[in-house]
N, C-alpha and C positions, 0 to 999 in steps of 0.2 A: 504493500500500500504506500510504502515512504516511500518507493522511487519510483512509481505511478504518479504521484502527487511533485515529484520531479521534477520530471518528464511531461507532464503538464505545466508547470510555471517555465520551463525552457521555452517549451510552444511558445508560450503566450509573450512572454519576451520576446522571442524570435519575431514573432506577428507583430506586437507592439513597433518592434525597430522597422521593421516593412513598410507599416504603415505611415512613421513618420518621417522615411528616406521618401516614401513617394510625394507626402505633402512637404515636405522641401524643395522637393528636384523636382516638380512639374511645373512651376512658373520658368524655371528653369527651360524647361524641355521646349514649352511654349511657347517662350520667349526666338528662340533658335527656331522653330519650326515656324515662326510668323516673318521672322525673318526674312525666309525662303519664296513667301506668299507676295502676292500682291495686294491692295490697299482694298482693292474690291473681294477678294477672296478673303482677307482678313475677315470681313462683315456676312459673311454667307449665315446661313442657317438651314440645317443644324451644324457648327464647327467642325471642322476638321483635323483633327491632330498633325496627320499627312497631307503633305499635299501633292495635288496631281500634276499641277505645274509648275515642278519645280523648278527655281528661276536664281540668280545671281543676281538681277536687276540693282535688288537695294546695296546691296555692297557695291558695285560698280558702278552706280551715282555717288557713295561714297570717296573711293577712291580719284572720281572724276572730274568733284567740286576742290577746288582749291584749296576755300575756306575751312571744310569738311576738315580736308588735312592736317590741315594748320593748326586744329584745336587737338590733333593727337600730338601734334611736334610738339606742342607747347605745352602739355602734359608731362612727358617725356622731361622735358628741359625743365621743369618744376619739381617738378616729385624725383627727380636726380639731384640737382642741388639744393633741394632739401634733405635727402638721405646721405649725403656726402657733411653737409655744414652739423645738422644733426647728430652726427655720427661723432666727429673730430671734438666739437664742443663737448656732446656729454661722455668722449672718454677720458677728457681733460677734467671736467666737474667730477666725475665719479671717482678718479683717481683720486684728486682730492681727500674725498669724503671717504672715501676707503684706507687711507694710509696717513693722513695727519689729522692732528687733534686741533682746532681752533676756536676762537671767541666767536657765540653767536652761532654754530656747527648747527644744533638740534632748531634753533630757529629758522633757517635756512629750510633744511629738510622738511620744517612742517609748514613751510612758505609753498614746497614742492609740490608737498602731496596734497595741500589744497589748492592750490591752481587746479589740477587733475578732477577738483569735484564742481568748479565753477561752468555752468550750459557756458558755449561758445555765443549761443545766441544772444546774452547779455553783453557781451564784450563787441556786440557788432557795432555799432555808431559812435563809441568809442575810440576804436579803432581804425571806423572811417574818416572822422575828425583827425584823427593822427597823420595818418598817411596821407591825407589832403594837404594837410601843414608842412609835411616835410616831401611834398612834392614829386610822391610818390605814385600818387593816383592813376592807374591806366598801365603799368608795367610790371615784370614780374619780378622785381623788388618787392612791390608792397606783397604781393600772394607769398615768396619763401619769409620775409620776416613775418609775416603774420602764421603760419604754418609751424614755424620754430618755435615760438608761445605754447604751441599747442604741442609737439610732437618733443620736446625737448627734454620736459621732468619726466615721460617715462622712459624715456630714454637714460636719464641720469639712474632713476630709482633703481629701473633693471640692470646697468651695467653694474652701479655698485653693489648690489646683491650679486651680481656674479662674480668681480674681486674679490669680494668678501671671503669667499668661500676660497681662493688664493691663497695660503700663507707668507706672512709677511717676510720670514725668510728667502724667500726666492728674488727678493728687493735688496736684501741684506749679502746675497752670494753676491748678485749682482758688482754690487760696491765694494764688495770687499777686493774683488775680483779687477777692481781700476774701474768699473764701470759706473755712470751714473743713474739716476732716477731712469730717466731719458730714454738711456738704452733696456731699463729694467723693462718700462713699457712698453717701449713699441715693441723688442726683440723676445720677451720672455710670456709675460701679463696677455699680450692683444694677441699672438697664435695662440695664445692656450683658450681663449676665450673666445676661437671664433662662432661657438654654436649662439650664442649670447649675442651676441652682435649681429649675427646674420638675422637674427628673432626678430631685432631691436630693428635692422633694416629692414626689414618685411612691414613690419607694424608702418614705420615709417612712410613708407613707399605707398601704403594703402592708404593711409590716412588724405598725404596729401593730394591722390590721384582720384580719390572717390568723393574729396571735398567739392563740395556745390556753392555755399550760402556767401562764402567771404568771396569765391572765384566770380559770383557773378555782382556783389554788391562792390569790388574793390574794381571793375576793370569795366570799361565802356566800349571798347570795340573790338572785332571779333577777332584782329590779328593778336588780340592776345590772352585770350579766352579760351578754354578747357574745355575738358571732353563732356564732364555734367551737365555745364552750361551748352555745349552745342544741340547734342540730344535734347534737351529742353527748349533751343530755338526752333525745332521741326514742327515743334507746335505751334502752327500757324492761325491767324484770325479767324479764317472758315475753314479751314480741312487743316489733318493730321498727317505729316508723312507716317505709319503707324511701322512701314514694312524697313523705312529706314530708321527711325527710331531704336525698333530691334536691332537691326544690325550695328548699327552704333552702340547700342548694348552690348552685343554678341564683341562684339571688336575690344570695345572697353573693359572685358571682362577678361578677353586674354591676358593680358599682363600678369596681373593679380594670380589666374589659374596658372601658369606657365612657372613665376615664383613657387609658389607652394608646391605644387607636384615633384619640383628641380631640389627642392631646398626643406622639405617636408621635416627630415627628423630633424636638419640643424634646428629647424622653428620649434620643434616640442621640445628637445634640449636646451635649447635656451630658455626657453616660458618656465622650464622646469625649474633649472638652474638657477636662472634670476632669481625666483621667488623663496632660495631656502633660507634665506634671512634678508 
C-alpha cells in the first residue's frame, strides 16, 4: 500500500510539472507560430496552432527596414557596455567589501540592498530631470548610466558573496610572493570566480536588453531606440503589425535563449555561489 501511495504522488507530480511546462511554453509556442502567419491568418476563426502558409514575410520586412535594424544594433551596443562597465565596477566595489574593513562599510551595504527594493518606476522623472540637465537626453549615455543604478548593487552583493567564500590567504601568497593586490585579483580571485560573474553577466545582459520604460521615456528618436521600444512602435493608430511584432519577439528573444543554453550551469553556479553568504 506505501509504494502504491508512491507511485501515485510520483504521477501526480509528474502530471503536475506537464501541466505547468505547457502553461509556460504555449505563449511561447504561439508567439513563434504567429510569427510565421500572416496578419489576416493571425484573426481567423477557429485559430490555428499551425499554419498552412507558412511564410518568412514578417522576418524579412524585418531585416529589410533599416530602422527595424537599428533598434537591434543598439541593443546590442547597450546591454554590452553595460555588462562590460557593470562588471569592472562591481569587481572593484566587491573586492573592497570583501577584503578591507572601513568607516561607514555596513552602511554602504545597506545603502545596496535597499536600492534593490526601490520600483524603478519611482525613480522615473527623476531621472528624467537628470539627464535632461546634464545633457544627456536622446543618447545612449543616458540609457547605460541609468541601467548601472539599477544592475550595479547586484552585481556588487553577488560578486562579494562569491569572494567571500575565497580565502583571504590566496591574497596573502599573492604578496608574499612580490605580488600585489592587483595581481591577487585579476590573476588569482577573477579565474576562480568565473561561474559568479558569468551569472552576474547574464543577469546583466537581461536586465538591460529586456528594459522598456527608461529606453523609451529617456530617448526620442528611433536611431537610438531599442528592441522593446521598437516592437511597441508596430502598434500602429489603426492596424497592428501583429505577425511582425512576433517576430521581433521571436528575434529579441534569441539572445537571452542562446546565453542561457551556452552558459547554463556557469549561471546556477554562480546564483549558487553568490548566495552562500
Amino acid at each position: 500500500m506505501i509504494g502504491q501511495k508512491k507511485l501515485w504522488v510520483k504521477i501526480l507530480i509528474v502530471v503536475i510539472l506537464i501541466l505547468g511546462a505547457i502553461w509556460a511554453g504555449f505563449p511561447v509556442v504561439w508567439m513563434i507560430s504567429n510569427s510565421f502567419k500572416t496578419n489576416a491568418e493571425i484573426f481567423e476563426l477557429p485559430p490555428r496552432l499551425i499554419t498552412e502558409n507558412f511564410s518568412f514575410t514578417a522576418y524579412a520586412k524585418i531585416f529589410q527596414n533599416p530602422e527595424q535594424v537599428r533598434f537591434f544594433i543598439n541593443s546590442y551596443i547597450i546591454s554590452g557596455i553595460v555588462v562590460i562597465l557593470t562588471l569592472f565596477i562591481g569587481i572593484m566595489a566587491a573586492y573592497a567589501f570583501s577584503r578591507f574593513e572601513f568607516k561607514g562599510k555596513s552602511v554602504i551595504n545597506t545603502v545596496i540592498v535597499a536600492v534593490q527594493a526601490v520600483p524603478p518606476i519611482t525613480l522615473l522623472i527623476p531621472y528624467l530631470s537628470l539627464i535632461v540637465s546634464l545633457k544627456l537626453f536622446n543618447t545612449f549615455g543616458a540609457l547605460v548610466l541609468t541601467y548601472l543604478v539599477f544592475t550595479l548593487p547586484y552585481c556588487i552583493l553577488m560578486v562579494t558573496g562569491y569572494l567571500n567564500t575565497m580565502p583571504k590567504d590566496l591574497d596573502e601568497a599573492v604578496m608574499i610572493d612580490g605580488g600585489s593586490r592587483w595581481t591577487a585579483l585579476w590573476k588569482i580571485l577573477i579565474p576562480s570566480a568565473i561561474p559568479g560573474l558569468i551569472s552576474v553577466g547574464m543577469y546583466t545582459f537581461m536586465q538591460a536588453w529586456n528594459e522598456y520604460l527608461f529606453a523609451l521615456t529617456l530617448t526620442k528618436t528611433n536611431d537610438m531606440r531599442t528592441v522593446p521600444v521598437g516592437i511597441n512602435l508596430l502598434m500602429g493608430q489603426h492596424a497592428y503589425e501583429w505577425n511582425q511584432m512576433m517576430a521581433m519577439s521571436v528575434l529579441g528573444s534569441l539572445p537571452i535563449l542562446v546565453l542561457f543554453l551556452f552558459f547554463q550551469k556557469y549561471f546556477i553556479a554562480g546564483m549558487t555561489a553568490g548566495a552562500v553568504k
